[in-house]
C-alpha positions in Angstrom: 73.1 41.7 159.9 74.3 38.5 160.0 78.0 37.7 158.9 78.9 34.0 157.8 83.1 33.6 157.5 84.4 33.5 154.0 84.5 30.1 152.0 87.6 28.9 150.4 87.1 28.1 146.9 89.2 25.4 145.4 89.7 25.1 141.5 89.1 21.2 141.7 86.0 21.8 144.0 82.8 21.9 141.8 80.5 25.0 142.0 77.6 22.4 143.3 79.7 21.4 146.1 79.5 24.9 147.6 76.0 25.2 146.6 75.1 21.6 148.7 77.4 22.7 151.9 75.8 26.1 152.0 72.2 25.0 151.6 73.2 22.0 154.4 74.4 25.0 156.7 71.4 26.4 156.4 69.1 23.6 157.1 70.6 22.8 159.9 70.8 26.2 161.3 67.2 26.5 160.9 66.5 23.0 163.2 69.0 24.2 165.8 66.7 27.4 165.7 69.2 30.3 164.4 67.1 31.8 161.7 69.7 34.2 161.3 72.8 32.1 160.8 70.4 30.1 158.3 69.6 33.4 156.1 73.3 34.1 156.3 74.2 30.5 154.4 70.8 31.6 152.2 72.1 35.1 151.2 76.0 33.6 150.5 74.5 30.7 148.5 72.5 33.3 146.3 76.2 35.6 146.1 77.7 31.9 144.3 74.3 31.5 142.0 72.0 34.6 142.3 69.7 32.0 140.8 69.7 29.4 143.3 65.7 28.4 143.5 66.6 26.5 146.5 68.4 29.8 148.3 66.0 32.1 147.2 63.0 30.0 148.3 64.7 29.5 151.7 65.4 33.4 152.3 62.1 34.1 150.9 60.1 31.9 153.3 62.3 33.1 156.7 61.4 36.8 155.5 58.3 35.7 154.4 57.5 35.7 158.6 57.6 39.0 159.1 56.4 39.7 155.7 54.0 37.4 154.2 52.5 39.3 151.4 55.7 40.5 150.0 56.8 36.9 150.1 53.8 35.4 148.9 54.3 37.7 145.5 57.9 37.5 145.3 57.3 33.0 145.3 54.5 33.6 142.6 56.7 35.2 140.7 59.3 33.2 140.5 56.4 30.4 139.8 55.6 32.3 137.2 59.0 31.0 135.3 58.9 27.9 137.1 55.9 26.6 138.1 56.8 22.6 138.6 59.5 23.4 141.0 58.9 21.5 143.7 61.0 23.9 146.2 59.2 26.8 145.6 55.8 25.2 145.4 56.4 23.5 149.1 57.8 27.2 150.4 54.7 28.8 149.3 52.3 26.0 150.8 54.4 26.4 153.8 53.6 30.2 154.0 50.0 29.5 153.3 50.0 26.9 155.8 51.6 30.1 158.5 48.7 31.9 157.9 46.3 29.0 157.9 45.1 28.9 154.8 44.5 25.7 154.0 43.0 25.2 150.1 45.8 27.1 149.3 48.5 25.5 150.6 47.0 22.0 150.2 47.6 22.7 146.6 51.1 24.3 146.7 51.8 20.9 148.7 50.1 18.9 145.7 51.8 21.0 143.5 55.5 20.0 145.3 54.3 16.7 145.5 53.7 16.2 141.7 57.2 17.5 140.9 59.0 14.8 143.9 56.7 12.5 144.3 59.3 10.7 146.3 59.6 13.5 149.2 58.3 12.6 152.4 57.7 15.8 153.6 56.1 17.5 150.8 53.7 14.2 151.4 53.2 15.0 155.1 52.9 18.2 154.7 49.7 17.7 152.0 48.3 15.4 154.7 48.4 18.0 157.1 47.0 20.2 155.0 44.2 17.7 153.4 43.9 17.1 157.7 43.1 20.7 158.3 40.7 20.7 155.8 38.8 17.9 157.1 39.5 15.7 154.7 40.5 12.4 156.8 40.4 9.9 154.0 42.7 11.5 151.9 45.3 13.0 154.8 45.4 8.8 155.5 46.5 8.1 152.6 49.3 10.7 152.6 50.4 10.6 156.2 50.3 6.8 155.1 53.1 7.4 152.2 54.7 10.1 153.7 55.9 7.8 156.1 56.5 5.1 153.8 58.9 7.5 152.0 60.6 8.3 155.1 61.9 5.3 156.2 64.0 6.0 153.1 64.5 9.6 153.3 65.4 11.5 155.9 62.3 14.0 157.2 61.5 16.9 158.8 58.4 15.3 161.2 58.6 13.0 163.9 57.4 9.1 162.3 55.8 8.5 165.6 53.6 11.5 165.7 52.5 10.3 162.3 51.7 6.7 163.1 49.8 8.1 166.5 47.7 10.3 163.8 47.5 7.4 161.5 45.7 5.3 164.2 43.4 7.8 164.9 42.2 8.3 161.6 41.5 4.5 161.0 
């Protein structure tokens, strides 16, 4: 079990404060590799707001590794009450995409990126997708905005890997 030292609350500290520095711990304990630090920030986000979509879509994709089918119905169901989140759409694309299943997760990815248009991963991420499924005209066209958006965004791909992928689809 993971343990993640107690947060101070302050009275003239709002409650989405806390939420955004415990979802920022845990996104960057995921890109420094610490999967377990990262479900420690999930699982105290989720103690302040047991409704957190954000935390419950971020512990439910790192478990969803070791148990994709579990996670796959636990993400459905909460789609079920929210089905234009665009966090919980993109984690279950994400989980299809794990298990390469790419129809699937091309429309999870649509699915996120109809909710935040404006997202450049959920944009890369359907171009990967629409890429796997050998659909070169369309992944062009999103790898094209996805990178668009991230020169105003901050992203979780590498803009030079994208423009290399660009080129060789024109």
């Amino acid at each position: 079990t993971i343990r993640v030292g107690p947060l101070e609350h302050h009275e003239d500290e709002s409650d989405g404060h806390d939420r955004d520095a415990l979802l920022g711990m845990a996104a960057i304990s995921l890109r420094q590799g610490q999967p377990g630090i990262a479900e420690g920030w999930y699982i105290k986000a989720l103690e302040a707001d047991p409704k957190d979509v954000n935390a419950q879509a971020g512990l439910i994709n790192l478990r969803g590794q070791t148990d994709p089918a579990q996670a796959e119905s636990r993400l459905k169901g909460l789609l079920a009450t929210q089905p234009e989140s665009a966090t919980l759409n993109f984690a279950l694309g994400n989980l299809y995409a794990a298990q390469r299943r790419w129809p699937e997760a091309q429309l999870a990815y649509f699915n996120a990126h109809t909710a935040d248009p404006a997202n450049p991963d959920y944009l890369f991420n359907l171009a990967a997708s629409l890429d796997h499924m050998h659909m070169p005209k369309l992944a062009l066209e999103y790898y094209q905005a996805a990178l668009s958006a991230g020169a105003k965004n901050r992203t979780g791909f590498e803009a030079a890997q994208v423009k290399a992928r660009i080129l060789e689809l024109q």
